[in-house]
C-alpha positions as CSV (number, residue, x, y, z in Angstrom):
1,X,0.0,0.0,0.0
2,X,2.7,2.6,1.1
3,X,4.4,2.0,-2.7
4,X,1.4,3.0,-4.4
5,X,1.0,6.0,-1.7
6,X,4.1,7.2,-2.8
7,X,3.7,7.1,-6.6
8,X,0.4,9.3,-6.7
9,X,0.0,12.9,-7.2
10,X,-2.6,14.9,-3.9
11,X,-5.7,14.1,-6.1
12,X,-5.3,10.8,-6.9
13,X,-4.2,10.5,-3.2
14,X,-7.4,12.0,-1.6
15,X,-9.4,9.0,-3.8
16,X,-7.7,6.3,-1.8
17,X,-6.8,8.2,1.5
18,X,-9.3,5.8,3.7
19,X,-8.5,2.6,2.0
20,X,-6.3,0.1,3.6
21,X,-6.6,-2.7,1.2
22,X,-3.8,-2.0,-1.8
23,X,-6.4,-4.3,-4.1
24,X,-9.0,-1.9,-3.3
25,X,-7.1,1.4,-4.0
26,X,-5.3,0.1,-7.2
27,X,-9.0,-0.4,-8.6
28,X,-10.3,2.9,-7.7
29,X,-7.3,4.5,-8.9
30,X,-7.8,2.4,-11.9
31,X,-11.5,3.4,-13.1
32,X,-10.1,6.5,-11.9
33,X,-7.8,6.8,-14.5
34,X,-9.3,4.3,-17.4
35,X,-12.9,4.9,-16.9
36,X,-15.2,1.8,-16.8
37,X,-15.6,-0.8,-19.5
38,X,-18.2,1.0,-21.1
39,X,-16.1,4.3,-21.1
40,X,-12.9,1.9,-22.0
41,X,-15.0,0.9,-24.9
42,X,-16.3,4.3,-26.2
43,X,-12.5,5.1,-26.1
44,X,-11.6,2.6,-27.9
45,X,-13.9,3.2,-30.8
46,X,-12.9,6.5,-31.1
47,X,-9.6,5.9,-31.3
48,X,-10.0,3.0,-33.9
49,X,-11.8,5.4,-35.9
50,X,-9.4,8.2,-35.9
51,X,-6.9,5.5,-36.9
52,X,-8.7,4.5,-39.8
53,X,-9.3,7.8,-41.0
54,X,-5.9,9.2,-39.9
55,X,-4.7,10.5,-43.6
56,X,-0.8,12.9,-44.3
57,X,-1.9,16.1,-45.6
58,X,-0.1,17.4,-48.8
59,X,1.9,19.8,-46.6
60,X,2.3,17.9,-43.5
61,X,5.6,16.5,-42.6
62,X,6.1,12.7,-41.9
63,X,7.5,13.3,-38.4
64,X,4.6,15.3,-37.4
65,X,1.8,12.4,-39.0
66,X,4.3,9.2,-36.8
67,X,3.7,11.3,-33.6
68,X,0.3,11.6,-35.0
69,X,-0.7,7.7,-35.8
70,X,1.6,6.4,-32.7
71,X,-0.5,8.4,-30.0
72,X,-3.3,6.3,-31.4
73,X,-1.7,3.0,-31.3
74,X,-0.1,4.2,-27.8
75,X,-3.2,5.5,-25.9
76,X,-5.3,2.1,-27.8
77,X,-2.0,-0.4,-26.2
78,X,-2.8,1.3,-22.5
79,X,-6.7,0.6,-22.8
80,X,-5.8,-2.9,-23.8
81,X,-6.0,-3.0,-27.5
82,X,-2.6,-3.2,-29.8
83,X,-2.3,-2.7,-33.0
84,X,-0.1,-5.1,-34.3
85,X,3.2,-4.3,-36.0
86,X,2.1,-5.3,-39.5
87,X,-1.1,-2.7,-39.0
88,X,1.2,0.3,-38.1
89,X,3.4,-0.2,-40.7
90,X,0.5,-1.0,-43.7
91,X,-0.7,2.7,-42.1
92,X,2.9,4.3,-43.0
């Protein structure tokens, strides 16, 4: 309990101040910061869709579309959904 005490900021601390079970604050501190399922799902859809329609403009550089497409593919791996390698490279 006292290591996940110490790696919080004072809000996420104030969630979990009267918990003593470390099972107990990890899952508030995780719909905390994930949402539910449902709201894990809604993300989820949104992101797939702005990968699918993710285009390079004419004047856009190809180091500002990869920070672009790989904050997708990031923030879809941390809700539990990876692309795969092979679908991040077909979208280069």
């Amino acid at each position: 309990m006292h290591a996940i005490m110490c790696a919080m900021d004072e809000n996420q601390y104030k969630l979990i101040q009267n918990t003593q079970i470390a099972k107990v604050a990890w899952d508030i501190l995780q719909v905390a910061h994930e949402g539910t399922e449902v709201v894990k799902e809604s993300k989820l859809q949104v992101l797939q869709t702005q990968f699918e329609l993710l285009r390079m403009g004419e004047d856009e550089c190809f180091n500002d579309f990869e920070i672009k497409l790989m904050d997708i593919v990031n923030q879809s791996h941390q809700l539990g959904d990876p692309y795969s390698d092979r679908r991040v490279k077909q979208k280069f």
